[in-house]
C-alpha positions as a printed Julia matrix, in Angstrom:
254×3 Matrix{Float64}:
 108.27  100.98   72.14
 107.33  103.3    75.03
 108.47  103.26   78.65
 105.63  101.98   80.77
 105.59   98.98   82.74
 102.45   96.93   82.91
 100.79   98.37   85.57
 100.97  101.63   84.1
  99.93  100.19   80.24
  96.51   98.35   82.11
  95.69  101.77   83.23
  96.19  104.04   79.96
  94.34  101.28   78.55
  91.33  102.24   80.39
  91.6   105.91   80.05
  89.31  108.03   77.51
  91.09  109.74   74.44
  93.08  112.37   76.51
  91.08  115.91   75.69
  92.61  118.24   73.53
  93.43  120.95   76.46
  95.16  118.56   78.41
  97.58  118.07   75.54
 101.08  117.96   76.74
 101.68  120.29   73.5
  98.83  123.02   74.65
  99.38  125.75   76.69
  96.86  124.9    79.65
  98.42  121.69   80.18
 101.44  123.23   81.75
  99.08  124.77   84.57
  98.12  121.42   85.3
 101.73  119.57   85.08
 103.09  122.54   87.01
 100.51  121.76   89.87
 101.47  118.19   89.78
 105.09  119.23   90.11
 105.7   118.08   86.31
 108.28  120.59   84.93
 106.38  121.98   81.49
 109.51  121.65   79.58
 109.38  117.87   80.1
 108.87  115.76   77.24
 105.18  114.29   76.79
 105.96  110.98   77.67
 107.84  111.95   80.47
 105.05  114.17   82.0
 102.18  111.56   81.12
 104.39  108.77   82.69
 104.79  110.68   86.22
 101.62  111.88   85.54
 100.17  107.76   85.7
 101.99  107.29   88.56
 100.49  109.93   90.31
  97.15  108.43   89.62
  98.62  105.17   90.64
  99.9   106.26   94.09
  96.64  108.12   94.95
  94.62  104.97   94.34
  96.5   103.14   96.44
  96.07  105.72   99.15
  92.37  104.56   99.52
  91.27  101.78  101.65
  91.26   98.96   99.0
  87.44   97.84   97.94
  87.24   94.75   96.51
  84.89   93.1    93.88
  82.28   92.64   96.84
  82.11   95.88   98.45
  84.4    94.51  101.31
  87.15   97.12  102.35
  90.29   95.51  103.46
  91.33   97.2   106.97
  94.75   95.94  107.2
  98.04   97.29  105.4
 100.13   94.18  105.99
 102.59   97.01  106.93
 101.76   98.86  110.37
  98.83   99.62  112.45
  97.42  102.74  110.48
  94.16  103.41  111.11
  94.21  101.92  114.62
  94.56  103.03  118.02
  95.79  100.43  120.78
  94.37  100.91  124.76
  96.54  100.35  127.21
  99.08   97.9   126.41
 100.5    98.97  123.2
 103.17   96.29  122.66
 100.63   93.87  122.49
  99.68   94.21  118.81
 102.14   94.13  116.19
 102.51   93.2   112.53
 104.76   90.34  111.26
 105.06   88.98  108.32
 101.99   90.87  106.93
  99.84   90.05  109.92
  98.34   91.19  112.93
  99.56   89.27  115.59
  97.84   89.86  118.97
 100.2    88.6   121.85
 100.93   90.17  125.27
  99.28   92.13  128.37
  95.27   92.51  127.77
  94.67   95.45  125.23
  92.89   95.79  122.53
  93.06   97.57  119.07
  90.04   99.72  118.0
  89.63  100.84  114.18
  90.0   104.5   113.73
  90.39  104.64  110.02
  88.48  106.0   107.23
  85.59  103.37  106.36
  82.42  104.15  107.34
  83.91  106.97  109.37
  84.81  103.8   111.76
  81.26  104.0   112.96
  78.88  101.06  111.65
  75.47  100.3   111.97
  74.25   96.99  109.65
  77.52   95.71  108.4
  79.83   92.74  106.8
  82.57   91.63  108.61
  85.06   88.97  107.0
  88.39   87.84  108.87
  90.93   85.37  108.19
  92.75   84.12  111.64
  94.95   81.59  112.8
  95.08   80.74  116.72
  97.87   78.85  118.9
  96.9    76.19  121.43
  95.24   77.55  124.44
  94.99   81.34  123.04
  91.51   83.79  123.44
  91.1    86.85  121.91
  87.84   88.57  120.21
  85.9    90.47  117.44
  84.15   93.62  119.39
  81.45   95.58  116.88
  78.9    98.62  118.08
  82.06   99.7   120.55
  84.22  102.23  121.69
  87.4   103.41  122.28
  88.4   102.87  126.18
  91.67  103.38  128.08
  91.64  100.3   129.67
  89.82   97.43  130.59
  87.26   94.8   128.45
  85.37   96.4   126.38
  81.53   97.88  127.6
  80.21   98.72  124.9
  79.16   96.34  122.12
  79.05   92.95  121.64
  81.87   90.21  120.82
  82.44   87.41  118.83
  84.31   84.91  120.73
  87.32   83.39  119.17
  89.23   81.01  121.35
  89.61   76.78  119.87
  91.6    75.63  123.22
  91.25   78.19  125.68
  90.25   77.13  129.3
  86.96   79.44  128.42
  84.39   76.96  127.68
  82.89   79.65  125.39
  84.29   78.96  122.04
  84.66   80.53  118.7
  81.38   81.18  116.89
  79.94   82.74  120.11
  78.11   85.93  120.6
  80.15   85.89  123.69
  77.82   85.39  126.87
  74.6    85.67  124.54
  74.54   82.61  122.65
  77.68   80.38  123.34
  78.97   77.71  121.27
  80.3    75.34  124.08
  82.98   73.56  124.83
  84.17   72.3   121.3
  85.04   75.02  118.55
  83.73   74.64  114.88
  88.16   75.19  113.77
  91.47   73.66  115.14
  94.5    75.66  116.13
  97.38   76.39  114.04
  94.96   76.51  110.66
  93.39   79.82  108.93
  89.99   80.01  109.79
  87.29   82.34  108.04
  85.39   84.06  110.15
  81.93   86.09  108.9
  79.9    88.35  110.96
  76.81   90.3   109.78
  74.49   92.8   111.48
  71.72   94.02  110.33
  68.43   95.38  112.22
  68.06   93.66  114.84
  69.81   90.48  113.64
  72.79   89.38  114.62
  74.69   86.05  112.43
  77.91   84.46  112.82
  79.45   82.03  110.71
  82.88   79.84  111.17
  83.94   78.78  107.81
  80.65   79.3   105.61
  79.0    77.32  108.72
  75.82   78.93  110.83
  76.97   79.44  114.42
  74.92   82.17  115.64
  71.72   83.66  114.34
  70.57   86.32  117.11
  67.53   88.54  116.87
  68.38   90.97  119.96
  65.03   91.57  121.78
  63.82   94.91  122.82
  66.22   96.48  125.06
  68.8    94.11  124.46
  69.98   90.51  126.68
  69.96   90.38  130.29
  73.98   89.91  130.86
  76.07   89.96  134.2
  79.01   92.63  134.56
  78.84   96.49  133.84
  78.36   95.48  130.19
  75.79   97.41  127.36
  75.5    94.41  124.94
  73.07   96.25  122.73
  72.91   97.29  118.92
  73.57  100.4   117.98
  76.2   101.85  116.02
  80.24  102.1   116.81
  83.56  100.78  115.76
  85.33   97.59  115.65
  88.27   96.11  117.94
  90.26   93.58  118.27
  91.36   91.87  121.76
  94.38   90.66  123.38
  93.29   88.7   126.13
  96.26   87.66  127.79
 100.28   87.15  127.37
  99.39   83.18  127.3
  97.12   84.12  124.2
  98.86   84.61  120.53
  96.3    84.9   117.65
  97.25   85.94  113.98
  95.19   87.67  111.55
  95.74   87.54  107.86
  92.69   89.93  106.78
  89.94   92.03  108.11
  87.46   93.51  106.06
  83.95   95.66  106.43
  81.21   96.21  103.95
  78.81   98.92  105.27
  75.14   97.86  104.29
């Protein structure tokens, strides 16, 4: 009977016979332990045990990809991988999710995936609102100090929110007015795509927005570029009246 737990059985099940010079028994092998911080001297189920978990560990250092080619950009733990504007209280993680409530910030992705700079992209997030709360989705953007966000475009997410411009929107684009396609208080899933020129939104598996931008982009009000081109993510805080949770976010690059 040997010492592994499950997790660590699944994955020598997977593994190729181990070669020959990679023996614990064979002289080479102690190069490698020794550079893994294994202790030669160790016995070989010892060394092949810490040796798993080191595998283990360093796969769970990378973003986690799942069956779909989604990337999963929250830890459930802290914000890692993001960078919060001007109001830094204003984002914090309970419970194993992103809660957005307080003074108007918002929280731009800075992490590994895609080098946090996409072009045609998936975006899938799971979010809950409270009565009366705004917030939004901004792709194709930057990082700012302060302020809304210039560059980019957002999709609206607000159910009860004095804003007649309601979840599903390409926000001052193509609105979805007045009544939102999702109630308060329940998890939503929310499903943006870019791609070319093309623009769709979807609230729940349903069709909200399907946007072809035109050439040089929509005519808009405000010191706004709502145009396609490449950037990050970010997530808004509108307001300290405003508290919206989010259980997942994840990209696919396409």
């Amino acid at each position: 009977m040997d010492s592994f737990d499950a997790t660590e059985r699944k994955f020598l099940n997977k593994l190729p016979p181990l070669p020959q010079f990679l023996a614990p028994d064979r002289p080479l092998s102690g190069f490698w332990l020794a550079k893994a911080g294994i202790h030669p001297n160790q016995d070989a189920m010892k060394s092949l045990k810490t040796l798993v978990a080191l595998f283990l560990s360093s796969a769970a250092l990378l973003t986690a990809q799942d069956e779909d080619g989604f990337h999963e950009l929250l830890n459930g733990k802290d914000l890692t991988g993001w960078k919060v504007n001007e109001n830094p209280d204003s984002f914090k993680v309970v419970d194993g999710e992103l809660v957005a409530l307080g003074e108007r910030s918002h929280l731009f992705y800075v992490g590994s995936v895609g080098g946090a700079k996409f072009t045609d992209f998936e975006a899938k997030l799971v979010i809950l609102t409270k009565p009366s709360a705004n917030a939004g989705f901004y792709f194709h953007t930057e990082f700012q100090d302060e302020g809304w966000p210039k560059k980019g475009y957002e999709a609206q997410i607000n159910a009860t929110h004095k804003d007649p411009k309601k979840t599903g929107s390409l926000y001052a684009v193509e609105n979805v007015m007045d009544i939102a396609p999702h109630k308060d208080n329940e998890w939503f899933e929310y499903h943006i795509i870019v791609k070319g020129s093309r623009i769709i939104i979807k609230v729940n598996g349903e069709t909200t927005v399907d946007y072809t931008e035109p050439e040089g982009g929509p005519v808009i009000e405000g010191p706004f570029d709502r145009k396609l081109s490449s950037g990050t993510i970010a997530i808004q805080c509108h307001d300290p009246g405003s508290e919206v949770h989010f259980k997942s976010i994840k990209v696919k690059p396409l």
